[in-house]
C-alpha positions in Angstrom: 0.0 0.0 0.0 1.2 3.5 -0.9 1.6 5.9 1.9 -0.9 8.7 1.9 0.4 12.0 0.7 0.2 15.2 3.3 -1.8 17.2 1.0 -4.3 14.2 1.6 -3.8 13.8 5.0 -4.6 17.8 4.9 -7.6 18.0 2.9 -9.3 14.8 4.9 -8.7 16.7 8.1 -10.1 20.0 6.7 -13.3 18.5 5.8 -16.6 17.3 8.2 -17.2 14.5 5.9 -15.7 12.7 2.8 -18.5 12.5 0.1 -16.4 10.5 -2.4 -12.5 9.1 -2.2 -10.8 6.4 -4.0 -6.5 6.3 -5.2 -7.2 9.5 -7.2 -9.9 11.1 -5.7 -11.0 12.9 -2.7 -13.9 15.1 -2.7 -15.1 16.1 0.7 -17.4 19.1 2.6 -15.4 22.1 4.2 -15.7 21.4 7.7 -16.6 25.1 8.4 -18.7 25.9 5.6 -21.3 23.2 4.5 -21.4 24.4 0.5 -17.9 24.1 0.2 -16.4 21.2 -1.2 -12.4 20.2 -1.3 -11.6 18.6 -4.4 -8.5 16.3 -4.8 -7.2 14.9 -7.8 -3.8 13.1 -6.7 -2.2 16.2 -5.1 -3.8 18.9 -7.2 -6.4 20.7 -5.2 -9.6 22.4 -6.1 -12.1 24.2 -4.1 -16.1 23.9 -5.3 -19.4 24.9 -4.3 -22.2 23.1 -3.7 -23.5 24.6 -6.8 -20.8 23.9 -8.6 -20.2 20.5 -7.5 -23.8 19.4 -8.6 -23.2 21.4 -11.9 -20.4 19.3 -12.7 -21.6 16.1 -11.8 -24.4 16.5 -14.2 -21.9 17.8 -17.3 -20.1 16.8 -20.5 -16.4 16.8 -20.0 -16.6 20.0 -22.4 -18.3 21.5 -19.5 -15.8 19.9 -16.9 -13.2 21.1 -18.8 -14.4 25.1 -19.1 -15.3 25.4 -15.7 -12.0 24.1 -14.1 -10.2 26.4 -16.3 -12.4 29.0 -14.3 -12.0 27.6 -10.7 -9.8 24.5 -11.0 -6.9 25.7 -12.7 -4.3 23.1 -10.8 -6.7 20.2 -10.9 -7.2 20.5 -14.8 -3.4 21.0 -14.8 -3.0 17.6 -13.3 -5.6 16.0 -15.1 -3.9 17.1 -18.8 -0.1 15.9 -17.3 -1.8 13.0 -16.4 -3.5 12.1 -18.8 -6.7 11.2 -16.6 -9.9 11.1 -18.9 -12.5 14.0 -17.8 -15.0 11.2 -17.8 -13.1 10.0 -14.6 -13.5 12.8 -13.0 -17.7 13.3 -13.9 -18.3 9.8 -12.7 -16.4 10.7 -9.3 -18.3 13.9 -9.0 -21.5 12.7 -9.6 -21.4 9.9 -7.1 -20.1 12.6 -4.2 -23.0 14.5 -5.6 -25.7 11.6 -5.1 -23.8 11.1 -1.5 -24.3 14.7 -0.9 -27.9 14.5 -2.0 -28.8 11.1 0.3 -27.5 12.9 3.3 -29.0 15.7 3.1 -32.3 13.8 2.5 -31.4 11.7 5.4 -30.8 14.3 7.6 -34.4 15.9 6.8 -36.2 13.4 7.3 -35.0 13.0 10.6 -35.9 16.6 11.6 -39.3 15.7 10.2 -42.3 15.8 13.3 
């Protein structure tokens, strides 16, 4: 097993709860601000918005692409160097989307009388 990087280490710590995470990916909730998200691809770090991180979860790679030129510069950086296919990415971002959305579900329903 690889040992964890400290930019890793970092963003885990710095977020309440870790919506999506495999070798590649990390894409967590800000632990002081509920609609930020971290967003780690290897060690190249972006930062998202709720907004933004359902956005992207339901876009073309086109899309992906355009808006990380906007707010992701580093991430897209890596991705490109890498070679890693956009596609990768959406399919990460929509399943710490669909996390996002079941907890938030769960957690009204439990404030429901």
């Amino acid at each position: 097993m690889m040992k964890e990087s400290q930019m890793r280490q970092d963003i885990r710590n710095a977020c309440s709860k870790i919506l999506f995470e495999d070798e590649r990916y990390l894409i967590g909730i800000d632990k002081h601000q509920i609609d930020e998200h971290s967003l780690l691809v290897n060690d190249a770090y972006g930062f998202l918005s709720r907004g933004i991180l359902n956005e992207l979860a339901r876009s073309d790679s086109s899309k992906l692409v355009s808006t990380l030129e906007i707010l992701g510069n580093e991430v897209l950086e890596e991705m490109r160097s890498k070679k890693i296919p956009f596609d990768e990415l959406g399919w990460a971002l929509a399943k710490a989307a669909i996390k996002d959305q079941e907890d938030y579900a769960s957690f009204l329903s439990q404030r429901a009388p």
